[in-house]
N, C-alpha and C positions, 0 to 999 in steps of 0.2 A: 754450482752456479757461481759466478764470478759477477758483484754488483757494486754499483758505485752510489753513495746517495750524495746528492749533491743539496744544501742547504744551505742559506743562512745563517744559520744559529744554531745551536749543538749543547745542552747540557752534558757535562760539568763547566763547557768553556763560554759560553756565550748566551744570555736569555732575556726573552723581554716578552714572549707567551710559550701557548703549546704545540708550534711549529719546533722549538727547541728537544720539549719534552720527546715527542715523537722521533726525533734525529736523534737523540739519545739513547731510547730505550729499544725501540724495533730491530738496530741492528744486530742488538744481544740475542736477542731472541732467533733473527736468522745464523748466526755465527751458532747456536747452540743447537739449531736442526745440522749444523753442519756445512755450511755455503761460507766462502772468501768473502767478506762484506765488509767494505772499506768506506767511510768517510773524508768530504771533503768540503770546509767550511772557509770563510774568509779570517783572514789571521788578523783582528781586531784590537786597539791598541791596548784594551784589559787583560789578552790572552798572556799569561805567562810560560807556559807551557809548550815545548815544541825544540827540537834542534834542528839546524843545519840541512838539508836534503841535497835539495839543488837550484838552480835559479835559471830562467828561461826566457827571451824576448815574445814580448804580445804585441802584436799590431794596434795599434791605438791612433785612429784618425789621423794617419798619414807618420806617424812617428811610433818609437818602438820604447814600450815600455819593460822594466823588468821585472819578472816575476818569481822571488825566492819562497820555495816550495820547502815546509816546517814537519816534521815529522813527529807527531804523539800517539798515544794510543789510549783506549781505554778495557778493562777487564772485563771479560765475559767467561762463565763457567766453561767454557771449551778454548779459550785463548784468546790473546788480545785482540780487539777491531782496531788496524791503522786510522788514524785520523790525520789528513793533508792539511796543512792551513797556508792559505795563499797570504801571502805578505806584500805589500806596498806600502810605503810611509805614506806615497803622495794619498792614496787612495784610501788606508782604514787607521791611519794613527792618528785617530779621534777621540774625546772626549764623552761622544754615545756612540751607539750603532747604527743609525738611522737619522733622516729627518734634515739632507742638505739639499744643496739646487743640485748639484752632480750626481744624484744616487742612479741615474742612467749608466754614469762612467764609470760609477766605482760596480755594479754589477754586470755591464758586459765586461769588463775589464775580469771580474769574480769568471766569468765564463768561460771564458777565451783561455783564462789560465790553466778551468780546470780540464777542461780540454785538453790543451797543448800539453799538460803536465804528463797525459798518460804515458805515452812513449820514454820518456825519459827516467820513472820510473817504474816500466816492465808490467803496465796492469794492462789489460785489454778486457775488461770488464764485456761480459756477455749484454749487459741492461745497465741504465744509468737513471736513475729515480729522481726525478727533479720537481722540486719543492718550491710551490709557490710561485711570483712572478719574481723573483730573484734569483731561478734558474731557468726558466722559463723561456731563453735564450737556445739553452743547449740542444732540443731537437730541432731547431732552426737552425741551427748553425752546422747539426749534422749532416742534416738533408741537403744546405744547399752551399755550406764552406767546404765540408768537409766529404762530397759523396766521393769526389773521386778517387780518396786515398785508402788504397787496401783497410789500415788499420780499424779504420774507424767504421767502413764498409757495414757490416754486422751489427756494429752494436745498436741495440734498440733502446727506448725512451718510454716510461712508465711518468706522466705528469699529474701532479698532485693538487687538488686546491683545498687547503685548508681555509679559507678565505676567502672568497668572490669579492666583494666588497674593496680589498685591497689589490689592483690591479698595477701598480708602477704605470702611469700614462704621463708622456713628455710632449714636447713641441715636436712639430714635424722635422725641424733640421739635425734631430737625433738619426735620421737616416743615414745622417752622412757619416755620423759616428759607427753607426753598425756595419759601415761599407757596404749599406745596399742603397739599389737604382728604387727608382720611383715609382716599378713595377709591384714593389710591395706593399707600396702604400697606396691599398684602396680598400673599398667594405670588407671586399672577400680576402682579404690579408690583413697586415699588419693596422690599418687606420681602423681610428676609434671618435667619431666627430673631430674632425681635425686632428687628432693626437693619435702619435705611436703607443700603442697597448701593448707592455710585455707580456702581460697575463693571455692574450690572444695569440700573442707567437705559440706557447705552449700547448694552447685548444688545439690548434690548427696545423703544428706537427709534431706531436706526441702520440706515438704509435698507441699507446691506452692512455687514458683518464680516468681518473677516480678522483672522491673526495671523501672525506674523513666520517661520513655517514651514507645509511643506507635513503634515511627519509631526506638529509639535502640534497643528496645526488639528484632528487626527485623535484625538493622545490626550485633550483635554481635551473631547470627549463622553465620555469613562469615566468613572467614579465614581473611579478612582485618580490620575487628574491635572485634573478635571473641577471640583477645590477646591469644592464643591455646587451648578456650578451648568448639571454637565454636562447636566440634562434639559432645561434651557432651549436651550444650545447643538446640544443634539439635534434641538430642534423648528426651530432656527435652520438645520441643515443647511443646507439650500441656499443660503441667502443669507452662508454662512462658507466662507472661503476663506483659502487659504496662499500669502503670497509671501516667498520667503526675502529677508533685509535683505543689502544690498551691503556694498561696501569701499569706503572712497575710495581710488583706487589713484593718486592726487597727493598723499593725507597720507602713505598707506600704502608706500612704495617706497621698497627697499634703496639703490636706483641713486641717492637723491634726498635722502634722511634726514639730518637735521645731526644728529640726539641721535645715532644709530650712533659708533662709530668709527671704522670703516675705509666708504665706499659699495661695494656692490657689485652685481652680475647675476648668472644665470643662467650669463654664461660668465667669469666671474671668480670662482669659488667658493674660491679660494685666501683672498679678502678675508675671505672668511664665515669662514675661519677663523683671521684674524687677530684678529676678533672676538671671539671664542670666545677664544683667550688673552687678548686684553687684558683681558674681562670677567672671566675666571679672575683675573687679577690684582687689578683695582681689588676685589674679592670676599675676596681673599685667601686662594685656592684654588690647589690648585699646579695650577700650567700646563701642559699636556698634550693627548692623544690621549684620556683619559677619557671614555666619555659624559656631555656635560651635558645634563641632564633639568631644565626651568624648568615654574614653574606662578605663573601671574598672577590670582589670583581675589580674589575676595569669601568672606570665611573665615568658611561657614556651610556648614550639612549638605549644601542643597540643592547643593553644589557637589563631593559625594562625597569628602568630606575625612574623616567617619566611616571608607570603604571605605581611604582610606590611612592613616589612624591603627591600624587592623587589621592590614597589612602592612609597616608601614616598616621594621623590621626586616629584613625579608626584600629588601624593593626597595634600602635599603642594601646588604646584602649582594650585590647584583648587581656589585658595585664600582663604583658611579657618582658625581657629585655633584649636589649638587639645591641646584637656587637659588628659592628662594619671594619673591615681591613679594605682598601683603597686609594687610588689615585686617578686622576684623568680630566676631566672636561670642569670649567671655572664651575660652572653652573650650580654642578652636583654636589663641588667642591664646599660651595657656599649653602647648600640649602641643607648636606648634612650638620655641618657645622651650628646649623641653625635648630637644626631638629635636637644637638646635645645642649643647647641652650634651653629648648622649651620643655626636652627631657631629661633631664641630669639626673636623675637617680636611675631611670631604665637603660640607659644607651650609653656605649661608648663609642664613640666613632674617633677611628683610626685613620689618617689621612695618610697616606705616603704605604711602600711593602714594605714588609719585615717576615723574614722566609720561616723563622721560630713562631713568632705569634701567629701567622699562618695554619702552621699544623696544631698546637694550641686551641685556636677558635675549629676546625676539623673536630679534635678530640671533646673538647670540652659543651660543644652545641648539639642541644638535642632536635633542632629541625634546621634545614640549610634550605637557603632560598637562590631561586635564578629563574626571573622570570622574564626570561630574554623574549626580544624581539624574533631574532634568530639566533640559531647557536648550530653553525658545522658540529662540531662534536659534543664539544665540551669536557674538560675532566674535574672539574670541580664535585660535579654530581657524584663521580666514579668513587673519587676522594670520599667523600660525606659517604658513602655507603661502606666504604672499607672501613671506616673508622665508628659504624653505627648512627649515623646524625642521618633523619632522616629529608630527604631533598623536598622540594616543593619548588615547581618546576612548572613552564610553560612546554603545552606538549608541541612542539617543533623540533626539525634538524636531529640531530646524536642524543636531545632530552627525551624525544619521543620515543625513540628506539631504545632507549635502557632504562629509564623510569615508566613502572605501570602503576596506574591509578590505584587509591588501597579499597578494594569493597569491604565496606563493616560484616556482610553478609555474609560473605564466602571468604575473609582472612586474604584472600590474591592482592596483590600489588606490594611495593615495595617505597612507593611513596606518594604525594598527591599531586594532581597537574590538572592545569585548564584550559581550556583551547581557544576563548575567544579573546583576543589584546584588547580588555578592557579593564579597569580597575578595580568594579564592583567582582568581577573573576576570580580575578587575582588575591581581592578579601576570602571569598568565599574560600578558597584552596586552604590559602592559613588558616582560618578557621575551623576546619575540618581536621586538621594536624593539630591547632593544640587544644581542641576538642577532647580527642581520640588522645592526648598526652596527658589531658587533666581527669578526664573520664574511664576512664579504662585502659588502666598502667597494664596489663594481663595480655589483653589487646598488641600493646607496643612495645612491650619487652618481646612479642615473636614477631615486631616487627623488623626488630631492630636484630635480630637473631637471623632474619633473613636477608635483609641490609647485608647482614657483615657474611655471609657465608654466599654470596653471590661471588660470579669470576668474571672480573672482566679487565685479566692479565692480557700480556701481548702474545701468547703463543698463540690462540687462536687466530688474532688478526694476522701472525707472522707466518701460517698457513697459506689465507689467503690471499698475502702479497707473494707469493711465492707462485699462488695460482694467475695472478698478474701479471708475473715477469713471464713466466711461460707464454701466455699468449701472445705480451707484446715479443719476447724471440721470436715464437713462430709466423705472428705478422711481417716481422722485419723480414726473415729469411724468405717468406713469399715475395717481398717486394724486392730483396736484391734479386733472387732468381729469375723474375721477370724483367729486371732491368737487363742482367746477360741475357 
């Protein structure tokens, strides 16, 4: 099978979440079953890497822009995956990746390129997997720029939402940019309350849908996680489907990790907690048998930081310490900050990333918290368990489907979660965790044994994208043959 993914952002070259991780790690995994799987991301002004290819004219609202097509790759145990990087100074030699008034121009612009790009160098890619509302363009563009030209004829459209929440929504005179009529801009097309929705071009001609989980596939037909556009994904039912995002378990691994301190397994859990002091230390927390309780997020509501600004006091009072890596919204920014003021001896709080202390607080924390609003997948969770730290989790989205509650009774589950978004909840969960950490070490060293010996690599899920591109082929080729 011959597949193109089109994205955003792409670790090792480009990251600002887990849309990257995913464009990084999945395509190894299909290159290793054996499939042509090519990358193709925007050539952003931090990108070092890449030579020469070829350069090509894009139509751009009445005028022609150019687009020089970068050539890199990246290692996979069966041979290298191509990575394209589209280049334009006007459009991504910037300063970040995101966050201008033209992020309309500079992603159909990302579209258009990688489109036109095919032909010129020799892919014709069977399926084209497009990520997010940032590609979100390209089965629009197939279906009704490009139907009538052999090349493109076949290829079908697997569309991804990592995100609902994030939809790309502009003014209406973005039409004129997209060189389409006014035909498209109505409920049942492109308009979104007055606004062009890129994330709806996608819904709407994306031969399949998926999203990064079995259980959001599910909530965002609601009106409560469904961000407006749950009727459409309603009528989309059957062509939307959940596959949970993997781990890379080569970037991912105790036994393997140079940022850690000490390496460790499964049966050297001594290490693990070697870690755990020395992080206490470089922290400058006193070093101990305390529970450390870490939380690595994105410091915004949607990440349940509301629900523990509600109880910190009380989760203090468990006698714990708490170690925070983040960034994101003034708010959280300032009430953590206030919380290492009124706790300085239990808390460090870390404002800003740092991708070492990151794996660090993984390694060195014996319970990890996310007790998100909503969470599509999540890999944080995946993390904490590869690494032995046990999750505490609100059961929603990608948490619900790979954290199960621990019973004291029958030893089952692998971490703790609670279901209703309220505070008093949310206590009670940690509680139970460092309960069961200060009570019965016997108890959580097999929990933590089953933590680390769970799989939830990308082979499995690269099966089942595999079973995705199939059907979107075999969609497409019914619809070209009924169009002859």
């Amino acid at each position: 099978m011959k597949i193109l993914i089109a994205a955003a952002e792409m670790t090792p070259f480009a990251k600002t979440g887990g849309l990257a991780d995913v464009a990084g790690s999945l395509p190894k995994d299909l290159k290793n079953l054996g499939h042509d799987v090519r990358v193709v991301i925007p050539c952003y002004k931090q990108i070092t890497a890449g030579e020469y290819l070829t350069d090509l004219p894009v139509p751009m609202d009445g005028h022609l822009e150019s687009a020089i097509i970068r050539y890199t790759a990246v290692e996979a145990r069966n041979g290298d995956i191509p990575v394209y990087l589209v280049d334009n100074h006007k459009y991504f030699y910037r300063d970040r990746m995101y966050g201008f008034n033209d992020e309309f121009d500079r992603f159909n612009f990302f579209t258009k390129a990688s489109l036109a790009m095919l032909p010129y160098i020799g892919f014709q890619p069977d399926v084209i997997h497009c990520n997010d509302w940032h590609a979100a363009l390209i089965p629009l563009f197939l279906k009704v720029k490009f139907m009538e030209e052999p090349f493109y004829q076949k290829i079908a459209t697997v569309f991804t939402i990592h995100n609902l929440q994030y939809q790309g929504r502009f003014p209406r005179g973005v039409m004129k940019a997209l060189a389409l009529d006014d035909s498209f801009f109505t409920p049942e097309g492109l308009e979104y309350y007055g606004e062009v929705n890129f994330m709806k071009a996608g819904l709407l001609y994306g031969d399949v849908l998926n999203t990064v989980s079995k259980k959001y596939a599910a909530e965002i037909q609601t009106p409560e996680l469904g961000e407006g556009l749950d009727g459409l994904l309603r009528k989309r039912a059957l062509d939307l489907h959940g596959i949970l995002n993997g781990l890379d378990y080569d970037e991912f691994n105790p036994s393997k990790d140079e940022k850690i301190y000490v390496k460790y397994d499964v049966n050297s859990l001594e290490k693990k907690r070697e870690n755990k002091y020395r992080l206490q230390k470089e922290l400058g927390l006193s070093m101990g048998d305390v529970p450390l309780v870490g939380i690595i997020t994105r410091l915004a509501s949607q990440k349940g930081l509301d629900l523990m600004a509600a109880v910190i006091d009380q989760i203090m009072g468990l006698g714990i310490q708490l170690v925070l890596l983040g960034t994101g919204e003034d708010y959280y920014e300032k009430l953590f900050a206030e919380v290492k003021m009124r706790y300085p001896q239990q808390t460090s709080i870390n404002l800003g990333f740092d991708a070492v202390l990151a794996q660090k607080i993984y390694a060195g924390s014996d319970i990890f918290l996310m007790p998100s609003r909503f969470e599509p997948c999540g890999l944080g969770q995946l993390i904490s368990l590869r690494y032995g730290t046990i999750p505490v989790v609100r059961r929603t989205g990608g948490l619900e489907d790979t954290i199960k509650n621990y019973d004291p009774e029958t030893g089952y589950g692998n971490g703790f979660d609670f279901v209703e978004y309220v505070p008093d909840k949310f206590l009670d969960a940690i509680s139970r965790a460092v309960n069961l950490y200060r009570n019965n070490p016997e108890a959580w060293n097999k929990l933590i044994h089953l933590a680390m010996s769970m799989d939830f690599s990308w082979n499995r899920s690269a099966i089942k994208y595999l079973e995705l591109y199939e059907k979107a082929i075999n969609k497409r080729k019914l619809t070209v043959t009924r169009a002859v």
